[in-house]
N, CA, C and O atoms as a GROMACS GRO file, in nm:
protein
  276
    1UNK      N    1   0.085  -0.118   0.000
    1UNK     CA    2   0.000   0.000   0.000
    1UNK      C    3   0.090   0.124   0.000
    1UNK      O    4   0.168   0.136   0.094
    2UNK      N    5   0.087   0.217  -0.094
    2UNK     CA    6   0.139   0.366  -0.149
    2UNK      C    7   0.103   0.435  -0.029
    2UNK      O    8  -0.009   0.416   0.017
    3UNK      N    9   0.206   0.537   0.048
    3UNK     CA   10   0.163   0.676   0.090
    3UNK      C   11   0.046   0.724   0.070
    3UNK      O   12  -0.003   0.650  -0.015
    4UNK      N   13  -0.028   0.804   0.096
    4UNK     CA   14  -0.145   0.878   0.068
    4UNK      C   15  -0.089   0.995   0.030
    4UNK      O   16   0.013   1.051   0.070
    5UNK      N   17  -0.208   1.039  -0.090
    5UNK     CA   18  -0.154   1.176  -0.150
    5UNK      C   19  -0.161   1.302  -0.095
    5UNK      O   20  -0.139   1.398  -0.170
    6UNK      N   21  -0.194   1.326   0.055
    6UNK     CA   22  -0.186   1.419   0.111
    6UNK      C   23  -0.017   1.448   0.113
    6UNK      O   24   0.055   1.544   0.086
    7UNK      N   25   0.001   1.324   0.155
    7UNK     CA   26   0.179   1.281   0.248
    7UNK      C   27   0.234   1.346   0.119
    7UNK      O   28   0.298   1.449   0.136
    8UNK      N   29   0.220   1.305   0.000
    8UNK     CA   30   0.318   1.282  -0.123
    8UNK      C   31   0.293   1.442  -0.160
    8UNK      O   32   0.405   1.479  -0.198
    9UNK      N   33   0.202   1.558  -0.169
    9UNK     CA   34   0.157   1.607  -0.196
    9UNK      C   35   0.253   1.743  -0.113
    9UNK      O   36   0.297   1.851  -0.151
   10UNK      N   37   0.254   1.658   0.029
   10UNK     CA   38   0.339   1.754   0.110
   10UNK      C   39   0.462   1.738   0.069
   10UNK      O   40   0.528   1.834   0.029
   11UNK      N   41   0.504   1.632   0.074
   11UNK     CA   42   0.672   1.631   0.051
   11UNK      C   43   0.740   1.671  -0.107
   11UNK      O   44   0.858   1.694  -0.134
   12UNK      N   45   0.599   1.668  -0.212
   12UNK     CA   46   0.680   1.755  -0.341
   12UNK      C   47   0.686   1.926  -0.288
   12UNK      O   48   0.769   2.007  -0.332
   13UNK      N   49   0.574   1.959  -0.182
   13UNK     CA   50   0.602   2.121  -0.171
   13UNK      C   51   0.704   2.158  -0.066
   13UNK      O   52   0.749   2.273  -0.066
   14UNK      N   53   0.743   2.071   0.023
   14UNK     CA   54   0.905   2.072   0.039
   14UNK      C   55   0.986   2.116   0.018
   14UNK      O   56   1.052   2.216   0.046
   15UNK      N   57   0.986   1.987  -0.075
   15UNK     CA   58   1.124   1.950  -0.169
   15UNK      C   59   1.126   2.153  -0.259
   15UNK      O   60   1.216   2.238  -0.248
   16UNK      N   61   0.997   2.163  -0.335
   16UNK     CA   62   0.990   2.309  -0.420
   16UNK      C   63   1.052   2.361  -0.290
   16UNK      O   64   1.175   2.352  -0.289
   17UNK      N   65   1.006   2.405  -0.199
   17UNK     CA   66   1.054   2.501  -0.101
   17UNK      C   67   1.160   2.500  -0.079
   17UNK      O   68   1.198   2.615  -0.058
   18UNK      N   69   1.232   2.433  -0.070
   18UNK     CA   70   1.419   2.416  -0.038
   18UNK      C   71   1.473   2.431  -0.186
   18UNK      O   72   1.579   2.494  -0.186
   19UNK      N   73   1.438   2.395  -0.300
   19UNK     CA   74   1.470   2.436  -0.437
   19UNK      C   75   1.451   2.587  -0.460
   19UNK      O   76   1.545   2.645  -0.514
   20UNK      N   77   1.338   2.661  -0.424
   20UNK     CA   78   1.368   2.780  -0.493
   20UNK      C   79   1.425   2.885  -0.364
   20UNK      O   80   1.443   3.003  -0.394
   21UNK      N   81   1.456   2.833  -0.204
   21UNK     CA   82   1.557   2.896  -0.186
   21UNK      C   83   1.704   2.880  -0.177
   21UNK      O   84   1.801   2.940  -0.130
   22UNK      N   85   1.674   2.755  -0.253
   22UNK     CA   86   1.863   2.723  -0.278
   22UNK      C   87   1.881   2.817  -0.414
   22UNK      O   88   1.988   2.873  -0.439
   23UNK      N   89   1.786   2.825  -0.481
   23UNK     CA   90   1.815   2.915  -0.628
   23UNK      C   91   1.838   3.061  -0.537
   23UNK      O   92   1.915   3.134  -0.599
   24UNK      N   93   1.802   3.110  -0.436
   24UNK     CA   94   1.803   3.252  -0.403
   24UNK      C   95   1.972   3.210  -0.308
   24UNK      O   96   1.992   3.302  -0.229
   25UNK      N   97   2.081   3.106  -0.299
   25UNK     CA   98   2.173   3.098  -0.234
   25UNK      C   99   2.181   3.098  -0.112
   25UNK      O  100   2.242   3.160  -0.025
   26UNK      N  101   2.095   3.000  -0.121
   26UNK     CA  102   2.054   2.966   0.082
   26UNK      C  103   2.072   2.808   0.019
   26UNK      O  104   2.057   2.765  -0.096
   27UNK      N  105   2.114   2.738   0.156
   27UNK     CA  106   2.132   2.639   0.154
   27UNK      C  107   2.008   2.603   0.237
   27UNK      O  108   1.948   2.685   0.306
   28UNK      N  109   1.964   2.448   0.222
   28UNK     CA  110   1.843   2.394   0.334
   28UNK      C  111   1.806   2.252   0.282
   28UNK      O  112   1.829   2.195   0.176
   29UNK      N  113   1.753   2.221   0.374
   29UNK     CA  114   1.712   2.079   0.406
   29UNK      C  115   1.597   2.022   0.447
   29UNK      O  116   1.584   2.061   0.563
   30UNK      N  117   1.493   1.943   0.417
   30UNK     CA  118   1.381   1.891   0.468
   30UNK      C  119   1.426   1.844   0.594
   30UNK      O  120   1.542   1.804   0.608
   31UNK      N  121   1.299   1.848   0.738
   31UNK     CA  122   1.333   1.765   0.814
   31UNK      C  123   1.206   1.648   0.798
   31UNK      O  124   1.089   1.666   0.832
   32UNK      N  125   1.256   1.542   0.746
   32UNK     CA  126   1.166   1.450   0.692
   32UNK      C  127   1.124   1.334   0.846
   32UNK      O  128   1.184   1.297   0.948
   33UNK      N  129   1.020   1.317   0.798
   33UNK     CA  130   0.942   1.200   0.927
   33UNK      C  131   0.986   1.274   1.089
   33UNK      O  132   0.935   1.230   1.192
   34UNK      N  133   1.073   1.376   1.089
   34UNK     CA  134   1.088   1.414   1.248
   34UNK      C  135   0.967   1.455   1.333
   34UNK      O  136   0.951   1.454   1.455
   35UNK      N  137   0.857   1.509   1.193
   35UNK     CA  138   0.728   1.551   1.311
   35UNK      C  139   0.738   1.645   1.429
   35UNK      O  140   0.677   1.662   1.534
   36UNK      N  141   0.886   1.725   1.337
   36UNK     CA  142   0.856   1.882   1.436
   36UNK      C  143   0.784   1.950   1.403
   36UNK      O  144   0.708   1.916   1.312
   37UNK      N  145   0.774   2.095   1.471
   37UNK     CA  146   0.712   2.223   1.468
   37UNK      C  147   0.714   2.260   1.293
   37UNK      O  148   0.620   2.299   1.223
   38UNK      N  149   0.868   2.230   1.253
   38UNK     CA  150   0.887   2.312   1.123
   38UNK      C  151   0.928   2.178   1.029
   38UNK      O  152   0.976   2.074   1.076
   39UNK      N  153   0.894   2.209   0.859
   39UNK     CA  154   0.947   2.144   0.826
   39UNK      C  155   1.035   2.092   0.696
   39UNK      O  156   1.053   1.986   0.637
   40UNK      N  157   1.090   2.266   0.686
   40UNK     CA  158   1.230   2.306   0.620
   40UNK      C  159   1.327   2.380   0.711
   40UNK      O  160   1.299   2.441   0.814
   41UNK      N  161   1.412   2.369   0.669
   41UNK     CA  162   1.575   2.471   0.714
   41UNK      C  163   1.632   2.526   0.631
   41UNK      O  164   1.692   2.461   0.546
   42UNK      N  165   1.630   2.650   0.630
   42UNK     CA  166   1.700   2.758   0.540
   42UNK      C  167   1.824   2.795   0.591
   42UNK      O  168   1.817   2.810   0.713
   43UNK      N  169   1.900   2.809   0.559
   43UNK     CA  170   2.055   2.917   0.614
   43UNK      C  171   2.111   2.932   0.502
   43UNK      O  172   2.109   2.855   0.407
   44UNK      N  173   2.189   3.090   0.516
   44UNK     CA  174   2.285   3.146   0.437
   44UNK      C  175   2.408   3.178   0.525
   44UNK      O  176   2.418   3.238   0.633
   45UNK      N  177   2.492   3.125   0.451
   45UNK     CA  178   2.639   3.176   0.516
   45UNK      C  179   2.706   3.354   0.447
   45UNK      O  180   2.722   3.368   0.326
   46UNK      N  181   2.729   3.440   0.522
   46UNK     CA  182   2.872   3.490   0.444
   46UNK      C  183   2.992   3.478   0.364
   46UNK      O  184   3.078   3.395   0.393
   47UNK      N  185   2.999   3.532   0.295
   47UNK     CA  186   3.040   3.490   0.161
   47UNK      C  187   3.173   3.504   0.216
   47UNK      O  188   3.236   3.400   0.194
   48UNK      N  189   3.266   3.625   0.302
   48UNK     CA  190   3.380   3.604   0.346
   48UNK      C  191   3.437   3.541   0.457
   48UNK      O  192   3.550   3.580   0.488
   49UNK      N  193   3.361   3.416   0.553
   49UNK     CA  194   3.397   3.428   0.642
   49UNK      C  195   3.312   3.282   0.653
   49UNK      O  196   3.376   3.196   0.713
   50UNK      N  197   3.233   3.256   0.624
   50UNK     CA  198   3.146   3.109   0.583
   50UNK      C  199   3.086   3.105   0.730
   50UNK      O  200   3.080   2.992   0.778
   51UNK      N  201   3.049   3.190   0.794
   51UNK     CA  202   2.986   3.219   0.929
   51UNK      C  203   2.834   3.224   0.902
   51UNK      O  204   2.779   3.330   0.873
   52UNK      N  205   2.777   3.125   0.911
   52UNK     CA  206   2.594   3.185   0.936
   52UNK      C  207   2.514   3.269   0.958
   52UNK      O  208   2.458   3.282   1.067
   53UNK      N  209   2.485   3.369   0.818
   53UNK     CA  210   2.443   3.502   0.884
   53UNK      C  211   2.278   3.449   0.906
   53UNK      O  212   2.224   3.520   0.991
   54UNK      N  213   2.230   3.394   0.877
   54UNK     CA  214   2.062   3.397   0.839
   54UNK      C  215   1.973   3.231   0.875
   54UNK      O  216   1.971   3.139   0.794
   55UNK      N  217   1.915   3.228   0.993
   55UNK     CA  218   1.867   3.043   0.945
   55UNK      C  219   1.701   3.133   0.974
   55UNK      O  220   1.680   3.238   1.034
   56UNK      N  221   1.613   3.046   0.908
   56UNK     CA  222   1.492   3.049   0.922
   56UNK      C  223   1.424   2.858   0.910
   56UNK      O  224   1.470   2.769   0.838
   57UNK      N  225   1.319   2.850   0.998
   57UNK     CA  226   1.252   2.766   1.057
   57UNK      C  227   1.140   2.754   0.935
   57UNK      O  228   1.096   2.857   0.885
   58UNK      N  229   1.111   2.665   0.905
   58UNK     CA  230   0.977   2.686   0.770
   58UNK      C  231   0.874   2.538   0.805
   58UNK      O  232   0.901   2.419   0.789
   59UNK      N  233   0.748   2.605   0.859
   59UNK     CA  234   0.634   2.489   0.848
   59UNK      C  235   0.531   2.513   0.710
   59UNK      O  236   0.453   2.605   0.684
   60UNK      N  237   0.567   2.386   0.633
   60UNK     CA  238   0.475   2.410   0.529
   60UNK      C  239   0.361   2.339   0.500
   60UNK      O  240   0.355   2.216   0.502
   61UNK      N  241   0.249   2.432   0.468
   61UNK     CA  242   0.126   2.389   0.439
   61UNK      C  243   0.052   2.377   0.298
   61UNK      O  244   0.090   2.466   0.222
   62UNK      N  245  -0.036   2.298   0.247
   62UNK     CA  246  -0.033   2.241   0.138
   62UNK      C  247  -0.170   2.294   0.118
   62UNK      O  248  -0.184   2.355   0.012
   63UNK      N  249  -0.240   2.289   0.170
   63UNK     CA  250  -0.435   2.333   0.205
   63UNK      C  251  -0.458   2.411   0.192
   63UNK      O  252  -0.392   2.496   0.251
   64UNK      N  253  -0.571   2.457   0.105
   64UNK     CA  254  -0.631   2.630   0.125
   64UNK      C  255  -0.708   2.681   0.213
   64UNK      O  256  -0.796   2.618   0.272
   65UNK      N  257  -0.681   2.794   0.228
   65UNK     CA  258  -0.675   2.891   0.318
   65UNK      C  259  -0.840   2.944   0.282
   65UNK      O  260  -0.876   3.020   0.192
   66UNK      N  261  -0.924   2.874   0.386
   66UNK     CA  262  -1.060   2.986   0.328
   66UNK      C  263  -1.066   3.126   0.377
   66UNK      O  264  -1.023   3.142   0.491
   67UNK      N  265  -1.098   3.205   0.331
   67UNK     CA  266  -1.097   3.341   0.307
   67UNK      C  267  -1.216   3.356   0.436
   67UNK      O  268  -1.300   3.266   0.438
   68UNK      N  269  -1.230   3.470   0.551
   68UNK     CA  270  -1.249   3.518   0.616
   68UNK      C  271  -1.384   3.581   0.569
   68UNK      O  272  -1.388   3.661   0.476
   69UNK      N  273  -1.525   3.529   0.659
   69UNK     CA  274  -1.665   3.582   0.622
   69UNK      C  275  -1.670   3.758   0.637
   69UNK      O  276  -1.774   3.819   0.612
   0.00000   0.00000   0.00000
């Protein structure tokens, strides 16, 4: 029995999410099956000094958002 396409659904918008901020020169990583709070990692280093200027925490959601009565 296959994943369910919620699961699969989440982990291609991920995967996009760590792709288009590795295109902006951030490095990052899924945290896969950990079932934390968040569930990408972004960081950028300095370019002279390879010191970590920047990490951000990313929980991503796949579902729409109904709009407010």
């Amino acid at each position: 029995m296959g994943k369910n396409k919620n699961y699969e659904r989440g982990v291609r918008f991920e995967r996009e999410v760590v792709k288009i901020f590795k295109n902006a020169g951030f490095q990052g990583l899924r945290t896969a099956g950990s079932h934390s709070p968040y569930d990408v990692v972004i960081w950028k280093e300095t370019a002279e000094s390879k010191k970590v200027a920047y990490v951000s925490f990313i929980q991503c959601k796949t579902h729409k958002i109904k709009p407010k009565e």
